[in-house]
PDB file of the backbone (N, CA, C, O) and the ligand in Angstrom, with CONECT records:
HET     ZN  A 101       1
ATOM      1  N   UNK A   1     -11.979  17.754 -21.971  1.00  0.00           N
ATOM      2  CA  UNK A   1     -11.199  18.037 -20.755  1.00  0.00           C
ATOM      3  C   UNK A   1     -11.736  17.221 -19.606  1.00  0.00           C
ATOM      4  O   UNK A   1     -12.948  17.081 -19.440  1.00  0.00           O
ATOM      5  N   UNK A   2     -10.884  16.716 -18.860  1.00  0.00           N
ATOM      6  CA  UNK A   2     -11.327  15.848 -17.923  1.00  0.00           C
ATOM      7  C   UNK A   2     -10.802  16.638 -16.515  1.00  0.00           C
ATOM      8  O   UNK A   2      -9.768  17.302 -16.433  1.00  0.00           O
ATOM      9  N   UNK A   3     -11.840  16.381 -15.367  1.00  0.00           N
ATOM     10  CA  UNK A   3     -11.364  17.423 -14.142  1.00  0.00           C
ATOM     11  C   UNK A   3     -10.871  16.522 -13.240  1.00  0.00           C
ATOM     12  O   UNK A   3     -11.506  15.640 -12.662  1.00  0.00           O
ATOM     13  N   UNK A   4      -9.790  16.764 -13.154  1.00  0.00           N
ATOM     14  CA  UNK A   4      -8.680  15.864 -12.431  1.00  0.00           C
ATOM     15  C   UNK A   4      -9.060  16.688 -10.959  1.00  0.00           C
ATOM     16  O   UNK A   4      -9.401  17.806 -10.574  1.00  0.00           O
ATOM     17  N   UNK A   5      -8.782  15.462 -10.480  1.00  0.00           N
ATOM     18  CA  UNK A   5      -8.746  15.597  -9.077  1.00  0.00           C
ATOM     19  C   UNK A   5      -7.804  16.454  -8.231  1.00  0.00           C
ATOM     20  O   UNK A   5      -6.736  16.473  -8.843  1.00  0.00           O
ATOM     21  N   UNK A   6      -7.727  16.995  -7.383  1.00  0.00           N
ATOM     22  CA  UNK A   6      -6.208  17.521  -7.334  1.00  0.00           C
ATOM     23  C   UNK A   6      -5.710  17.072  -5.544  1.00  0.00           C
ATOM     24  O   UNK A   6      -6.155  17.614  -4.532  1.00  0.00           O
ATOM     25  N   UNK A   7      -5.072  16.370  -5.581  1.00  0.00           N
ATOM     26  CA  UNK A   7      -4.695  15.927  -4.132  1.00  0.00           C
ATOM     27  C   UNK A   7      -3.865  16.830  -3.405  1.00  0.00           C
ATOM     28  O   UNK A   7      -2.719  16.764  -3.849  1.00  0.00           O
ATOM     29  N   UNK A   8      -3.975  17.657  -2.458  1.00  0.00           N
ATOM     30  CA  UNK A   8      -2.980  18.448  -1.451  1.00  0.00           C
ATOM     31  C   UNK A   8      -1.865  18.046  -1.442  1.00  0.00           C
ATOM     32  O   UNK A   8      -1.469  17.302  -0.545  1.00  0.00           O
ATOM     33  N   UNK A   9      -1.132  18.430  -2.398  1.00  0.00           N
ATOM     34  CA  UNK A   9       0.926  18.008  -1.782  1.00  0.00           C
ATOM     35  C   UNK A   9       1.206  18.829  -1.792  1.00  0.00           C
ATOM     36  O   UNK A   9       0.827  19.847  -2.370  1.00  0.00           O
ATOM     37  N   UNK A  10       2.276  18.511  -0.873  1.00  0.00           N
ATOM     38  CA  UNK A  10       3.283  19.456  -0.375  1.00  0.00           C
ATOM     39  C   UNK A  10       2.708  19.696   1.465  1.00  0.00           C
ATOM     40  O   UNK A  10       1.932  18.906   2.003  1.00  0.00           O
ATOM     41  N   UNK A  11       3.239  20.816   2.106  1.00  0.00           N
ATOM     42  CA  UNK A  11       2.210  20.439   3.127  1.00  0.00           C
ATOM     43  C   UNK A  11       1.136  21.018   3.038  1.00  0.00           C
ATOM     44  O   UNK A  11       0.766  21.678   2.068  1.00  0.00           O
ATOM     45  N   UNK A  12       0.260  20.737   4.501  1.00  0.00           N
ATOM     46  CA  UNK A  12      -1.478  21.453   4.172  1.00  0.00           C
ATOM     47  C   UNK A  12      -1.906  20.372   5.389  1.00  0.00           C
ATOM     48  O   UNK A  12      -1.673  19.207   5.064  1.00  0.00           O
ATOM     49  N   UNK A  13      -2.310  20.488   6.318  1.00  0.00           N
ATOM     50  CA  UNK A  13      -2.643  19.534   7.495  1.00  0.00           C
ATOM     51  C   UNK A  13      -3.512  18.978   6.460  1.00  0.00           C
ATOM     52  O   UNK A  13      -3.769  19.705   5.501  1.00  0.00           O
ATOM     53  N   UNK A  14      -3.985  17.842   6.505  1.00  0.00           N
ATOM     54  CA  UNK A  14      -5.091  17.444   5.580  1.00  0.00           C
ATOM     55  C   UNK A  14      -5.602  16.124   6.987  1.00  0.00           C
ATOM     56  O   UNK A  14      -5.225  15.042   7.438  1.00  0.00           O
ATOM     57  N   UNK A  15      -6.333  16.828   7.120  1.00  0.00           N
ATOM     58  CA  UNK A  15      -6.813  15.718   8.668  1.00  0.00           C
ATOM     59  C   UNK A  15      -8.148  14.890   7.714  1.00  0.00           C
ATOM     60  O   UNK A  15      -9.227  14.952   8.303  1.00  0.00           O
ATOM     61  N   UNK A  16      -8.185  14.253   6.543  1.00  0.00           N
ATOM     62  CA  UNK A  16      -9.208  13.478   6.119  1.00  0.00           C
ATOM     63  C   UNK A  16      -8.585  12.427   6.433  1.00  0.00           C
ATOM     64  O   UNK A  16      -7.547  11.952   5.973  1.00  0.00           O
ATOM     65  N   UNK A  17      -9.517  11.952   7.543  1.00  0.00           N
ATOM     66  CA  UNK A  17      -9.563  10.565   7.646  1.00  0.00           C
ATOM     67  C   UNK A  17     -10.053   9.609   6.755  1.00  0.00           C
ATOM     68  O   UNK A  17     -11.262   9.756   6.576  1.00  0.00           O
ATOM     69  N   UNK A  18      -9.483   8.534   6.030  1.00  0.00           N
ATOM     70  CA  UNK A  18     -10.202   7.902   4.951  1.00  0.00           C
ATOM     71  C   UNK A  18     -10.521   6.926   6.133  1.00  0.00           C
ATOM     72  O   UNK A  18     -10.229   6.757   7.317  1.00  0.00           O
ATOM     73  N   UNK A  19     -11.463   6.251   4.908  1.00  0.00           N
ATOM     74  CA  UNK A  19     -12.232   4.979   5.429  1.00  0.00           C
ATOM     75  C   UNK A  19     -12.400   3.969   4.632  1.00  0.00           C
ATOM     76  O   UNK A  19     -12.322   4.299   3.449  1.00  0.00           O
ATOM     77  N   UNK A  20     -12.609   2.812   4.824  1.00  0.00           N
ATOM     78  CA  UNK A  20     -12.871   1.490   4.417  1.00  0.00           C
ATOM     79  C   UNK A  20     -14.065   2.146   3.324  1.00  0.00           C
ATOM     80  O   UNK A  20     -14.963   2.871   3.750  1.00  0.00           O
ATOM     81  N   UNK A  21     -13.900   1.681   1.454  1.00  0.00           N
ATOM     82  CA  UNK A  21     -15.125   2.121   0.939  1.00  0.00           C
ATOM     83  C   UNK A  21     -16.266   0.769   1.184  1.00  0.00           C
ATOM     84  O   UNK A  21     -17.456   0.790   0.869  1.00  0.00           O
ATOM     85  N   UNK A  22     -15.637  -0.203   1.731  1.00  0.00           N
ATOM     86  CA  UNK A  22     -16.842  -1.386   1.835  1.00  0.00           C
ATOM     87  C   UNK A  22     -17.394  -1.016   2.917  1.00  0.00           C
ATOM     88  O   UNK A  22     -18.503  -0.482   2.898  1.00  0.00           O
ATOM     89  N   UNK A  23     -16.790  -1.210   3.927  1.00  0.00           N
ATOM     90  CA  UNK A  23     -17.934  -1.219   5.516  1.00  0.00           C
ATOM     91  C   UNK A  23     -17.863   0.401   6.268  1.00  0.00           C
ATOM     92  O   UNK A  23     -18.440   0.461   7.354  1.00  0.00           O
ATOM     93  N   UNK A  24     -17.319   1.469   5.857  1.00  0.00           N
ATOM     94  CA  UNK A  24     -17.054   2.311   5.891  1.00  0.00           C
ATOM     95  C   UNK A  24     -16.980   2.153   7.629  1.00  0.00           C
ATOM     96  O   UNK A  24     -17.731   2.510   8.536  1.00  0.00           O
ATOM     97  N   UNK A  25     -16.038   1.631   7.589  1.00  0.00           N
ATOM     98  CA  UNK A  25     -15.012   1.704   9.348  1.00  0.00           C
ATOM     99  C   UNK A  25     -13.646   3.154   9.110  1.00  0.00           C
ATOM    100  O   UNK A  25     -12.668   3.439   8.419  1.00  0.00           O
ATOM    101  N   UNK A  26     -14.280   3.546   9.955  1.00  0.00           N
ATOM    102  CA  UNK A  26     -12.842   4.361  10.514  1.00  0.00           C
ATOM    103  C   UNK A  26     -11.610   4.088  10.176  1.00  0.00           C
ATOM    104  O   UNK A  26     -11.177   3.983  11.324  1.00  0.00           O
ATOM    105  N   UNK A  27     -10.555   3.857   9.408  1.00  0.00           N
ATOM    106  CA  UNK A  27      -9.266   3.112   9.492  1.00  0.00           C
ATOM    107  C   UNK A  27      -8.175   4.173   9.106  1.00  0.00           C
ATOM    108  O   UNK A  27      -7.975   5.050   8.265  1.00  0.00           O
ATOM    109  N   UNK A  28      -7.479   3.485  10.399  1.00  0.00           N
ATOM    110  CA  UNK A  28      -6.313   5.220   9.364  1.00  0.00           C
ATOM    111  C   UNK A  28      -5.713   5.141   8.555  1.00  0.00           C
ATOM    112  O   UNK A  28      -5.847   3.994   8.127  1.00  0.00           O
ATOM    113  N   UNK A  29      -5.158   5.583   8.076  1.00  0.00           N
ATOM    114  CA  UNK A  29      -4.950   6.211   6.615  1.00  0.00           C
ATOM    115  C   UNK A  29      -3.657   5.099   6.427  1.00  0.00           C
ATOM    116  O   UNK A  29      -3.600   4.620   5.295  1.00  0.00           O
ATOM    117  N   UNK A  30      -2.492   4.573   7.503  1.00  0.00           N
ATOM    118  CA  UNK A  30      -1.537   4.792   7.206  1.00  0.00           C
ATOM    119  C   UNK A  30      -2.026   2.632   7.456  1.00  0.00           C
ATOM    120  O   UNK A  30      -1.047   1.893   7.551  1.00  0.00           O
ATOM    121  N   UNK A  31      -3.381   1.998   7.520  1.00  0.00           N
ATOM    122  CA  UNK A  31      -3.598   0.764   7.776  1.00  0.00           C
ATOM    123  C   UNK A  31      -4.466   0.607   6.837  1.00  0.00           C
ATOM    124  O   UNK A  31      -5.400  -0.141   7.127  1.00  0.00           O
ATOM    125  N   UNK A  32      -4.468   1.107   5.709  1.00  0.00           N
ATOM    126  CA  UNK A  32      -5.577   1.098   4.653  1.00  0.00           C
ATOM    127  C   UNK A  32      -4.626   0.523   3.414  1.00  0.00           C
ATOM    128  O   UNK A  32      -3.506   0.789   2.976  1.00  0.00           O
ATOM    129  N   UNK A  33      -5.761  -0.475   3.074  1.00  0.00           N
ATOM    130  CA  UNK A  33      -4.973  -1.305   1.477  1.00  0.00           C
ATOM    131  C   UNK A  33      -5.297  -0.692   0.362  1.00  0.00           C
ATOM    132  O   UNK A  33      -6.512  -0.510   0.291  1.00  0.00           O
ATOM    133  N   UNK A  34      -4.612  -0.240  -0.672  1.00  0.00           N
ATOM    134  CA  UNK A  34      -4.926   0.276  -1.769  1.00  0.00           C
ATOM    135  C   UNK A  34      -5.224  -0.439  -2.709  1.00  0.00           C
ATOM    136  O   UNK A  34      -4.431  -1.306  -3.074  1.00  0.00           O
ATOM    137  N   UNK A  35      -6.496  -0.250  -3.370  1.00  0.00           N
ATOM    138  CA  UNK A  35      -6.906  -0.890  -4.562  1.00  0.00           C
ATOM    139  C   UNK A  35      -7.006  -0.320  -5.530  1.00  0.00           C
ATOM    140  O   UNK A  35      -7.811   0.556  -5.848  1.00  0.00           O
ATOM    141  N   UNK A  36      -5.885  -0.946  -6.281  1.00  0.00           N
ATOM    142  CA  UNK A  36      -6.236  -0.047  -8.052  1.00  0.00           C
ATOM    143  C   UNK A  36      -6.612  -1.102  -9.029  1.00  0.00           C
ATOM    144  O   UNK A  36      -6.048  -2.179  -9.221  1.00  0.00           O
ATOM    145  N   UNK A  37      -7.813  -0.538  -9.697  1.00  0.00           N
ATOM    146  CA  UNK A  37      -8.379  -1.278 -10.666  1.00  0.00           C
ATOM    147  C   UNK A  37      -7.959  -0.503 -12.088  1.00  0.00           C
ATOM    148  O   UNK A  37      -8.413   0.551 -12.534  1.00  0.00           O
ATOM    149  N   UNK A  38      -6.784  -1.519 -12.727  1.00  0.00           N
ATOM    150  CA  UNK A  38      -6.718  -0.689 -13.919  1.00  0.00           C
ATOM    151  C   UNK A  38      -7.322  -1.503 -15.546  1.00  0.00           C
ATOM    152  O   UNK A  38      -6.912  -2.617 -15.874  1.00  0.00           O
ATOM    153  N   UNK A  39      -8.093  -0.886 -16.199  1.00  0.00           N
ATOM    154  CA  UNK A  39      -8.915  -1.372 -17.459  1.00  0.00           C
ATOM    155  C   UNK A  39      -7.687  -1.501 -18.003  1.00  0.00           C
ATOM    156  O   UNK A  39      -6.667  -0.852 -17.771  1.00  0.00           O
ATOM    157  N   UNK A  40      -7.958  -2.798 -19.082  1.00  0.00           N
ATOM    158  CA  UNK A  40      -7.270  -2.736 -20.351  1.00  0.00           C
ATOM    159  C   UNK A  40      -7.114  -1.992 -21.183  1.00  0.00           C
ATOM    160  O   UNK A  40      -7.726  -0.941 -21.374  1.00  0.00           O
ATOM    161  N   UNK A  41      -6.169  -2.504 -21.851  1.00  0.00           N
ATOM    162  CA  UNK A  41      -6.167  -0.917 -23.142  1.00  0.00           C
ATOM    163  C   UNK A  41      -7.271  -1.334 -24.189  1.00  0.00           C
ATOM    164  O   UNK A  41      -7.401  -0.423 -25.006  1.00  0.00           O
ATOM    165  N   UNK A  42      -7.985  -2.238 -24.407  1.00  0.00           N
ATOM    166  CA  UNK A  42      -9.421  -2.142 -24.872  1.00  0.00           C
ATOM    167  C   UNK A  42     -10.062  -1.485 -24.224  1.00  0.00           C
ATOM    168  O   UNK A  42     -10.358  -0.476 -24.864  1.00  0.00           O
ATOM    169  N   UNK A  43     -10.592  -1.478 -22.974  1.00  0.00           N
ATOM    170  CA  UNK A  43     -11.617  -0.611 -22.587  1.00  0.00           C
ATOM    171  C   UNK A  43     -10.971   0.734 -21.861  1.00  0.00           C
ATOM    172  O   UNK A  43     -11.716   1.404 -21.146  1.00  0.00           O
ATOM    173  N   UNK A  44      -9.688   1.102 -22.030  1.00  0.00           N
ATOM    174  CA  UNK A  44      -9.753   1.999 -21.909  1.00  0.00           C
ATOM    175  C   UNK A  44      -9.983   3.261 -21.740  1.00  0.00           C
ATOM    176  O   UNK A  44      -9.685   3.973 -20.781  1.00  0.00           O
ATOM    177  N   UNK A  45     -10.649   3.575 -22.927  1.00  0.00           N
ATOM    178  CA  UNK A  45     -11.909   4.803 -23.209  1.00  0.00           C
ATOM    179  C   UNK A  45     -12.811   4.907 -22.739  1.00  0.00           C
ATOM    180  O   UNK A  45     -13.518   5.910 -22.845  1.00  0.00           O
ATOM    181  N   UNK A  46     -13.142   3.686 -21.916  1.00  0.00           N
ATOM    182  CA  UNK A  46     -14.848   3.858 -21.635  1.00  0.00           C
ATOM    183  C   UNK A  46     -14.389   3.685 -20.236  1.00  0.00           C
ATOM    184  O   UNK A  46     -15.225   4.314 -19.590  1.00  0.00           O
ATOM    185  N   UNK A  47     -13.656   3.258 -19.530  1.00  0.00           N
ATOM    186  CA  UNK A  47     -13.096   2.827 -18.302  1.00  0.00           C
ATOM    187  C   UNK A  47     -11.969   3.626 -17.806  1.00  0.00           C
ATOM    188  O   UNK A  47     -11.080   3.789 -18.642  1.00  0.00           O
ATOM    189  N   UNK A  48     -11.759   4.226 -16.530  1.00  0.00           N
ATOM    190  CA  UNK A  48     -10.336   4.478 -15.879  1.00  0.00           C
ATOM    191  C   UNK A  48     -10.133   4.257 -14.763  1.00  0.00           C
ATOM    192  O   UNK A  48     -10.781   3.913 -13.774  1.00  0.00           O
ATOM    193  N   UNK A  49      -9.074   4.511 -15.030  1.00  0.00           N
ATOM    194  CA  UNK A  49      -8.165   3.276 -13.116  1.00  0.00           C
ATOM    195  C   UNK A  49      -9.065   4.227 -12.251  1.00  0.00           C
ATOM    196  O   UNK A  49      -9.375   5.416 -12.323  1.00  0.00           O
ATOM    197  N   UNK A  50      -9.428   2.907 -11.172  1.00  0.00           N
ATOM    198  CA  UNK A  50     -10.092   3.042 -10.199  1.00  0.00           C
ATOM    199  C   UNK A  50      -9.049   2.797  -8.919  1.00  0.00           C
ATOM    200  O   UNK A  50      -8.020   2.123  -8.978  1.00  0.00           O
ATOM    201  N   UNK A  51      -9.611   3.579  -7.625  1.00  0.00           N
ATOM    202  CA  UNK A  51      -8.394   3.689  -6.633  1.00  0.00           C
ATOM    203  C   UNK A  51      -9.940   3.452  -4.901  1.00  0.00           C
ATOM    204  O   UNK A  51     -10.890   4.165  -4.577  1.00  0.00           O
ATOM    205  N   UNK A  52      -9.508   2.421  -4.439  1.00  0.00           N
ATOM    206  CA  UNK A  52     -10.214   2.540  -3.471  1.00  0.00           C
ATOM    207  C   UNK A  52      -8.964   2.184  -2.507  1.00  0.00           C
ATOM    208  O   UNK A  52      -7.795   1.940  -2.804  1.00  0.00           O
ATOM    209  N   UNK A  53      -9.684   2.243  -1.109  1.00  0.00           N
ATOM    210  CA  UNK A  53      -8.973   2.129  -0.066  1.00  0.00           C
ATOM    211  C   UNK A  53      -9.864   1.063   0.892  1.00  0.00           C
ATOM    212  O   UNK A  53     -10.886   1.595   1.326  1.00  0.00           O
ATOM    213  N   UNK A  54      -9.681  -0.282   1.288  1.00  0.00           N
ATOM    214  CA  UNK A  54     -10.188  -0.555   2.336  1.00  0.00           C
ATOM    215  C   UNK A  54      -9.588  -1.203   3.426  1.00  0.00           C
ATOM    216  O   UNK A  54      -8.378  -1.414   3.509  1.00  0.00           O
ATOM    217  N   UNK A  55     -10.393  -1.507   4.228  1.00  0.00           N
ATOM    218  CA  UNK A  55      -9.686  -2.196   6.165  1.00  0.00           C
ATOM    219  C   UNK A  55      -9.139  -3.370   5.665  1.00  0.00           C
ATOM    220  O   UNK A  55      -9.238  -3.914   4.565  1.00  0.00           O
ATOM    221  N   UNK A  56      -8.536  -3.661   6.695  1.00  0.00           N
ATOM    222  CA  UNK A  56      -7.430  -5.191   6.393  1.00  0.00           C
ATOM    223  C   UNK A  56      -8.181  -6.275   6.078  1.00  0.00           C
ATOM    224  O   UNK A  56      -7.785  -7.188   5.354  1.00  0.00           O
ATOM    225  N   UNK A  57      -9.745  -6.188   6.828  1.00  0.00           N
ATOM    226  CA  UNK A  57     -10.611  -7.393   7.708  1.00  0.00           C
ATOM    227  C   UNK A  57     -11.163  -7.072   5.798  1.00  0.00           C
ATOM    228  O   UNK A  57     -10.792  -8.049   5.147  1.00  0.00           O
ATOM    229  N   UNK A  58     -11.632  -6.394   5.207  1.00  0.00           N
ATOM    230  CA  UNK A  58     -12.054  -6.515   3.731  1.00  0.00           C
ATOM    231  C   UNK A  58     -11.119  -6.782   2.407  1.00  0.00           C
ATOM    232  O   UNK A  58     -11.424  -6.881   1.219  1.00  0.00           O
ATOM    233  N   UNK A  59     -10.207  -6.838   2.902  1.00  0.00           N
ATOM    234  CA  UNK A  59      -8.910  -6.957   1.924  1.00  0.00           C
ATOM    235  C   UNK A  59      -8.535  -8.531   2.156  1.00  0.00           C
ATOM    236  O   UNK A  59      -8.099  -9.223   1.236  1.00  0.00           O
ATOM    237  N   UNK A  60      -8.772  -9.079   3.618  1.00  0.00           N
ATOM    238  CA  UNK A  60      -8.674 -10.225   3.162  1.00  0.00           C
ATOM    239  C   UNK A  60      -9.991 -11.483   2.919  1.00  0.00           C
ATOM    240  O   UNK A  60      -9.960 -12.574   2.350  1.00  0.00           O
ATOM    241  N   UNK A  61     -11.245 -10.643   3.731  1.00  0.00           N
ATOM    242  CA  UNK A  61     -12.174 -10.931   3.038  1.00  0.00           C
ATOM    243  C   UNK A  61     -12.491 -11.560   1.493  1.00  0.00           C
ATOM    244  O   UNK A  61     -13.132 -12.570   1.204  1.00  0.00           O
ATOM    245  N   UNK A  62     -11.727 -10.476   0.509  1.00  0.00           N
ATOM    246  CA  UNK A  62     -11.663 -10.479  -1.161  1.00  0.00           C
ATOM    247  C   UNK A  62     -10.466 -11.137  -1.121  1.00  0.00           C
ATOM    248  O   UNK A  62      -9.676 -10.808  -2.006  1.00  0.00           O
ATOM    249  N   UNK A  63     -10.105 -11.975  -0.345  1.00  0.00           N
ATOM    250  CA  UNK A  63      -8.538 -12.643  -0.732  1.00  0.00           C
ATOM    251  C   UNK A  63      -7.639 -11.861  -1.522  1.00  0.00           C
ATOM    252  O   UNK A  63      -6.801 -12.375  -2.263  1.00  0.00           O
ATOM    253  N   UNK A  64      -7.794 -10.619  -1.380  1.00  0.00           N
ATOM    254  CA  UNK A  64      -6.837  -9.876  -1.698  1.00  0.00           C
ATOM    255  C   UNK A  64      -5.576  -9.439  -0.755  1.00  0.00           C
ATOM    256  O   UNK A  64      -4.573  -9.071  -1.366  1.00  0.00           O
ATOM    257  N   UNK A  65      -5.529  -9.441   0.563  1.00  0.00           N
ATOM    258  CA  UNK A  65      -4.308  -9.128   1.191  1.00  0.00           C
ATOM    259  C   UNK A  65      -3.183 -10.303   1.194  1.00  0.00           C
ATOM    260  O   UNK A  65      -3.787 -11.374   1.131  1.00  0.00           O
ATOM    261  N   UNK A  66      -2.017 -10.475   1.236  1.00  0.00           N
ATOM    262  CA  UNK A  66      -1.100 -11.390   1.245  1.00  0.00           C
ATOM    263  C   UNK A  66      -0.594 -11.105   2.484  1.00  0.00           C
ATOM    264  O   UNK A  66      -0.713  -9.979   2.966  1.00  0.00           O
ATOM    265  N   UNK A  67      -0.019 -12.039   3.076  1.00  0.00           N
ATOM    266  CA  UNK A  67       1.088 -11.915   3.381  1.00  0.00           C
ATOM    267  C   UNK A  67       2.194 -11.594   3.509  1.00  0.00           C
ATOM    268  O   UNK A  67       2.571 -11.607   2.337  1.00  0.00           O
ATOM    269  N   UNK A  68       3.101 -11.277   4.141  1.00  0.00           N
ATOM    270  CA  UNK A  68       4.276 -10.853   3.873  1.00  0.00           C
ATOM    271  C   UNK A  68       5.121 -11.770   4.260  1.00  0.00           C
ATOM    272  O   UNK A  68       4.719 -12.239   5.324  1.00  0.00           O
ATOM    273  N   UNK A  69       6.295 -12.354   3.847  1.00  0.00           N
ATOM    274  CA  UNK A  69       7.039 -13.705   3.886  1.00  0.00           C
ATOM    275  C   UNK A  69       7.938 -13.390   5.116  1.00  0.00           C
ATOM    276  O   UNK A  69       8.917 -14.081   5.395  1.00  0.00           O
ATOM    277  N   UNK A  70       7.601 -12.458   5.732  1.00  0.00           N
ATOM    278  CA  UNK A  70       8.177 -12.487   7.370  1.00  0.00           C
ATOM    279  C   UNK A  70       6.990 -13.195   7.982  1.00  0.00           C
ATOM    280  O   UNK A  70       7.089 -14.052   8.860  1.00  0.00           O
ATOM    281  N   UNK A  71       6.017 -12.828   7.523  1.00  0.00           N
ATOM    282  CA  UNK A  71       4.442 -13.488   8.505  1.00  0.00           C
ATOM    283  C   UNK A  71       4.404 -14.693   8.042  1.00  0.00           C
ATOM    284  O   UNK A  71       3.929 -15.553   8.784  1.00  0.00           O
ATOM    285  N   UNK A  72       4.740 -14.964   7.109  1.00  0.00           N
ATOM    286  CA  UNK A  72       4.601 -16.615   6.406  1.00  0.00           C
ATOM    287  C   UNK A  72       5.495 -17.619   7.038  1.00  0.00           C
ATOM    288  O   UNK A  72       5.226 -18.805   7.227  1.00  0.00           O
ATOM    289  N   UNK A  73       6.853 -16.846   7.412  1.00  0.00           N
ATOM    290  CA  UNK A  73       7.840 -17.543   7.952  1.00  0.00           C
ATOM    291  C   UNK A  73       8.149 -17.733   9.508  1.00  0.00           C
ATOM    292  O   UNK A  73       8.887 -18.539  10.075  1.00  0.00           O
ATOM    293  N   UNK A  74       7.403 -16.804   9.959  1.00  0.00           N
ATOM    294  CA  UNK A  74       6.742 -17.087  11.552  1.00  0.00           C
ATOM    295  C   UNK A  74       6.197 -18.118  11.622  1.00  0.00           C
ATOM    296  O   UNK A  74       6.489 -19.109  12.291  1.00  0.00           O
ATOM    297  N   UNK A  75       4.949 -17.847  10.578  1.00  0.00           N
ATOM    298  CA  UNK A  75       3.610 -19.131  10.674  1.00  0.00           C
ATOM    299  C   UNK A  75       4.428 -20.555  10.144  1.00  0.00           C
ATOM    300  O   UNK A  75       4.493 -21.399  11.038  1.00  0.00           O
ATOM    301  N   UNK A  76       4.953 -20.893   9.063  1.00  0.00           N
ATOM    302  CA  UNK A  76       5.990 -21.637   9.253  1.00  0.00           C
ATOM    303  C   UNK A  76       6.862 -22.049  10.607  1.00  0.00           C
ATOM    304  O   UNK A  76       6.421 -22.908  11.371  1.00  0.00           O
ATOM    305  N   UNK A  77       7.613 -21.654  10.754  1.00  0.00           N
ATOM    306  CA  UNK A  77       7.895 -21.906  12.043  1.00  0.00           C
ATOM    307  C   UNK A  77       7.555 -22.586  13.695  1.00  0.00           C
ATOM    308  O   UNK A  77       8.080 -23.452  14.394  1.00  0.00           O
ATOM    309  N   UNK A  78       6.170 -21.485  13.859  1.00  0.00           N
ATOM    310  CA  UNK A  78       5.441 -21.572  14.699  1.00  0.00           C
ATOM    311  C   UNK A  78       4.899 -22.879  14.724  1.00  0.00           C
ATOM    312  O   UNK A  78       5.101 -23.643  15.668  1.00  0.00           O
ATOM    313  N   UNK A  79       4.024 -23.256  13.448  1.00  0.00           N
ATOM    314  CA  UNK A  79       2.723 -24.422  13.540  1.00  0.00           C
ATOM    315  C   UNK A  79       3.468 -25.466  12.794  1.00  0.00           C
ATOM    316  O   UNK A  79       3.691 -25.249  11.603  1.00  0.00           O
ATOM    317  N   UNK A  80       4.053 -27.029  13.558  1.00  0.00           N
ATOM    318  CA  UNK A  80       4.287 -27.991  13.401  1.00  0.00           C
ATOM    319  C   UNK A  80       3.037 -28.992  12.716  1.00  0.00           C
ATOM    320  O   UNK A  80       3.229 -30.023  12.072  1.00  0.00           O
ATOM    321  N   UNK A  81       1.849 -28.434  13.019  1.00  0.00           N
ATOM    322  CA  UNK A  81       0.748 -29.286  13.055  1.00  0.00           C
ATOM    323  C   UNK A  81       0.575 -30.157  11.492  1.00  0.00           C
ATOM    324  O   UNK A  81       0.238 -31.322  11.281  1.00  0.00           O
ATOM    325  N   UNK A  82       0.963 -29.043  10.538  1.00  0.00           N
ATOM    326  CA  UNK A  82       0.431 -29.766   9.049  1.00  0.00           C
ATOM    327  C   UNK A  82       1.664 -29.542   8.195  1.00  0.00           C
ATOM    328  O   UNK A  82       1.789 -28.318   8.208  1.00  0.00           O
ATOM    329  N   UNK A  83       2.453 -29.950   7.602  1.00  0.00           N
ATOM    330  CA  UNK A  83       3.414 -29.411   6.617  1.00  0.00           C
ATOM    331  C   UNK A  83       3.093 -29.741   5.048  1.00  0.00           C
ATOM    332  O   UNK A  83       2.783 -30.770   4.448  1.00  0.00           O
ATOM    333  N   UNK A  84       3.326 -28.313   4.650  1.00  0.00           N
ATOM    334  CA  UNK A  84       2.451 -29.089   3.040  1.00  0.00           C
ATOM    335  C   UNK A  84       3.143 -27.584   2.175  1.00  0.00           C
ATOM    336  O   UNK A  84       2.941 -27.417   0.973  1.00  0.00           O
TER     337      UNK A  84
HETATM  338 ZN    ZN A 101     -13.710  -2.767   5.508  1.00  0.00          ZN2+
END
């Protein structure tokens, strides 16, 4: 038996503020990037999806945040300087 977590739904004020798990900054909840790390189905068994949350400034740190092709197409727009 595995003890699952159980997350508050439905309502329930739930005033936990999460935080960045790298630099543990303050960030609210609703500016936080989700990271799911999911194992293969080889390691499955020995491994399970992992779920962190961190700040923007660490998400793109790990070159993990993108863009969004409204921001791409601003920056396009905007900067004449290099086209490539
Ligand atoms: Zn951070």
């Amino acid at each position: 038996m595995t003890s699952v977590e159980r997350t508050s739904d439905g309502t329930g004020e739930s005033a936990h503020d999460r935080e960045c798990y790298r630099c543990d900054r303050d960030v609210a909840p609703a500016r936080l990037f989700r990271l799911v790390s999911e194992p293969p189905a080889a390691l499955s068994h020995d491994y399970q999806t992992g779920e962190r949350f961190c700040c923007p400034d660490c998400a793109a740190a790990m070159n993990l945040s993108e863009f969004s092709e409204r921001l791409k197409a601003r920056a396009r727009r905007g900067a004449n300087s290099s086209d490539g």
